[in-house]
N, C-alpha and C positions, 0 to 999 in steps of 0.2 A: 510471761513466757520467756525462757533463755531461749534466745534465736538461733546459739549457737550450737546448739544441740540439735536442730531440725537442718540447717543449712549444714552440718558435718552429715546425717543421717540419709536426707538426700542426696549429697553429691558422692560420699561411699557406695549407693544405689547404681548411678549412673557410672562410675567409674570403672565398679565390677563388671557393667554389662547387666545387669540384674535390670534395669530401665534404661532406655535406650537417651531421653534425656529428663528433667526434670524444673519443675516449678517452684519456686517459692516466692512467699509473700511476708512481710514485717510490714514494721510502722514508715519507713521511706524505701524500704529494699535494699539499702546500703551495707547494714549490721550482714544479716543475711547472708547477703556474698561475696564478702568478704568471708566472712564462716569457710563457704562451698568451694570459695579459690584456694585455701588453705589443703586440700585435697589435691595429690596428683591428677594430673589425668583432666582436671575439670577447668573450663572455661564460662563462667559465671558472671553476666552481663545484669546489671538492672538498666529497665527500658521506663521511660516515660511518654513516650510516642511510638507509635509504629515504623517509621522511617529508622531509627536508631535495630527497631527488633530486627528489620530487617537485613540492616547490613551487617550486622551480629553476625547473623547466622551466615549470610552471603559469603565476606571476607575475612569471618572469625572461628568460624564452625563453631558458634559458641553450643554448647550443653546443656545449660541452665540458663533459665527467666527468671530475674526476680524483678518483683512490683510492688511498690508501696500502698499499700490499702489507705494509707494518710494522705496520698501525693496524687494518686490515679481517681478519680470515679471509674463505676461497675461499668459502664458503658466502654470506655477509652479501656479499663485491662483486658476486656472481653475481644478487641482489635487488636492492641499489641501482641496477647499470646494469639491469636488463629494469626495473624500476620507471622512472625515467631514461628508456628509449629508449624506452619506451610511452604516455609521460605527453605529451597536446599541452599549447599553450599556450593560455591563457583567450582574451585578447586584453585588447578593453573597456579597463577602464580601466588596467591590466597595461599595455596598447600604448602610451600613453603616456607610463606611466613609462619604458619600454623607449627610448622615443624618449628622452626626455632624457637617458639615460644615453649612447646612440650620440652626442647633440650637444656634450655634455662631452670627445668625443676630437679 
């Protein structure tokens, strides 16, 4: 499988607004998203614990989950993403950094 073709595919999705954020998975989740950061707009975290997904999304407003099907067992990815899609974002001063990061593209 080109990864890069699914992690461009997705994060064009999420970027439009077409999905509000999105998942992906590869063989470590690295290839992946790196793919989905190459897109404006997207912020594209791979998580290997749930602590990590959550501050993602807390002080990152991350977009995109990706997870290594090589790296995670079924149990622990099934934690990180409901951790992940449960978690909002702070804002405050979070939104700021957030913004400079989006002025950097």
């Amino acid at each position: 499988m080109d990864y890069p073709v699914f992690g461009e595919k997705v994060a064009r999705a999420v970027a439009s607004g077409e999905c509000e954020k999105g998942l992906l998975f590869c063989g470590t989740g690295v290839g992946i998203s790196i793919a989905a950061n190459k897109v404006k707009g997207i912020r594209a975290v791979v998580c290997s614990e749930p602590y990590s997904a959550k501050l993602s999304r807390e002080h990152n407003d991350t977009n995109i989950l990706a997870v290594g099907a090589r790296v995670v067992g079924i149990e622990l990815a099934k934690m990180i993403i409901e951790t992940w899609l449960t978690t909002p974002f702070e804002g405050g001063r979070h939104a700021t950094r957030v913004e400079m990061l989006n002025n950097m593209e």
